[in-house]
C-alpha positions as CSV (number, residue, x, y, z in Angstrom):
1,X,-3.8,-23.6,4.0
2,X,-6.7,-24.6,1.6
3,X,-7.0,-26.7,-1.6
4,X,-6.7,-23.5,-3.9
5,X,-3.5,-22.2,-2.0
6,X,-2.2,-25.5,-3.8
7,X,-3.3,-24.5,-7.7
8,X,-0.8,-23.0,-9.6
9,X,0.3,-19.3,-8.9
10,X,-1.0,-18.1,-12.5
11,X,-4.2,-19.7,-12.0
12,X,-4.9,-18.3,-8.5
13,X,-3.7,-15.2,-10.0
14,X,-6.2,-15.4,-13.2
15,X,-9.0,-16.1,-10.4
16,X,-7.9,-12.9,-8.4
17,X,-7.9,-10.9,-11.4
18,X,-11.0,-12.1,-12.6
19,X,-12.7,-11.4,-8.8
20,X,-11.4,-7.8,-8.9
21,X,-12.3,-7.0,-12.5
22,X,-15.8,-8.4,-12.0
23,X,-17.0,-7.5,-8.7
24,X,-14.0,-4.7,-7.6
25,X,-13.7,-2.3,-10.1
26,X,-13.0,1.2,-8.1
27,X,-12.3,2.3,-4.7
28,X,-15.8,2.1,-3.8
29,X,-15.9,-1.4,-4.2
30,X,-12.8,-2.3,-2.6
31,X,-12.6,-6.0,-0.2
32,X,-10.6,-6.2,2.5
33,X,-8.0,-8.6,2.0
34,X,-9.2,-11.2,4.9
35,X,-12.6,-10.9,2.7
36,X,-11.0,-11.2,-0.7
37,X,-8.7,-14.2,0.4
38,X,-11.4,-16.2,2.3
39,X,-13.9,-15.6,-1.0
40,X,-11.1,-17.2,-2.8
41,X,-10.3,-20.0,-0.6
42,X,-6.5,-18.8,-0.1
43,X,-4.6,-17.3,2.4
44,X,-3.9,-13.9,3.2
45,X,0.0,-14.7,2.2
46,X,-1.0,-16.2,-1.0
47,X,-3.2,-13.2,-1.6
48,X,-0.4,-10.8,-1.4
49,X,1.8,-12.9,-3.7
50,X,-0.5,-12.8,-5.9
51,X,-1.0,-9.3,-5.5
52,X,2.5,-8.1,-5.6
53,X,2.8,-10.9,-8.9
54,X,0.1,-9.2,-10.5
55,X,1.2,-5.6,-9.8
56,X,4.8,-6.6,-11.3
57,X,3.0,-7.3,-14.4
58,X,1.7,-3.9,-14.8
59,X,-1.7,-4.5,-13.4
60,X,-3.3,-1.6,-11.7
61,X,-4.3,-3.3,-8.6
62,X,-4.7,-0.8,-6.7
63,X,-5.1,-1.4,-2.5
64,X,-4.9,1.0,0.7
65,X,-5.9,-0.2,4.3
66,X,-8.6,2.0,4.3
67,X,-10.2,1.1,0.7
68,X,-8.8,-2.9,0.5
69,X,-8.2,-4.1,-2.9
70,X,-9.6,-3.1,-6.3
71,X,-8.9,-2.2,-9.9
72,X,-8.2,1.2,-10.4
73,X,-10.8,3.1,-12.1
74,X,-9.5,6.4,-12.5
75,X,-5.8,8.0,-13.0
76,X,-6.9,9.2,-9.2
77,X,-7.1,6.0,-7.7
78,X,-4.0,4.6,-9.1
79,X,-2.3,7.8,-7.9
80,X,-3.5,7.0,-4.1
81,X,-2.3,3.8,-4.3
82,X,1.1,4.3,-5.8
83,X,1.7,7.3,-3.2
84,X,0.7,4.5,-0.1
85,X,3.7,2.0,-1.6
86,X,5.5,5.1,-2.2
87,X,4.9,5.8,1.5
88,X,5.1,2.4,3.0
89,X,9.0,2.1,0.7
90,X,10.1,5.2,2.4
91,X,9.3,3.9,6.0
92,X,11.3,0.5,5.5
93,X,14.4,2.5,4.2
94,X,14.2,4.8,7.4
95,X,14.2,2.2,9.9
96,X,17.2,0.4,7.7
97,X,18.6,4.0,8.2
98,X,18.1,3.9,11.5
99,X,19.5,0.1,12.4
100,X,22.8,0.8,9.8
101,X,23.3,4.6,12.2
102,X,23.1,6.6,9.1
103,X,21.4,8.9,7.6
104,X,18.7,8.2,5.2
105,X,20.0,10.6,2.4
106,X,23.5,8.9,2.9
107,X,21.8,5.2,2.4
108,X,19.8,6.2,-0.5
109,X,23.2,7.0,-2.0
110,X,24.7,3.7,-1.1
111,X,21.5,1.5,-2.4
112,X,22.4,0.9,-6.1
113,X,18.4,-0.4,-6.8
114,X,17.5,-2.7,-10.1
115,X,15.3,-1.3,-12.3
């Protein structure tokens, strides 16, 4: 853990934001997140928090393995990324299907989701 991961979360998060907007705008210039979190001083876990923090207050931080994080640029980018957490969702509730022995139509009944 370094002396940033030890800031407060909404100034690590200004930081990120700040990094991604300046240097990260588009999926051309996406950073890995091992890159983005070491140029940072944080941790990959404290990167994602941030992310996911970021993300929950309507920031289009867009991020796929293949392109690491970025700002989208273009209704396009944002699309890819939301279709990848779309994606990555669906897996989760498959293997809960698959642990709970039903199947997955019958536990997306069940789930009664916030929204």
């Amino acid at each position: 853990m370094s002396i940033a991961d030890h800031l407060p979360r909404e100034q690590l998060a200004a930081k990120l934001l700040t990094r991604l907007a300046e240097r990260h705008t588009g999926k051309a210039h996406g950073i890995g997140a091992a890159q983005l979190a070491h140029a940072l001083q944080i941790s990959e876990r404290t990167l994602r928090a941030l992310v996911s923090m970021l993300r929950e207050a309507g920031t289009a931080i867009s991020a796929t393995p293949d392109s690491g994080y970025y700002i989208a640029e273009t209704p396009a980018e944002l699309e890819e990324s939301c279709e990848f957490l779309r994606s990555r969702a669906l897996h989760s509730l498959r293997m809960e299907a698959q642990l709970r022995r039903i199947p997955l139509p019958d536990l997306l009944g069940q789930l009664h989701l916030e929204t």
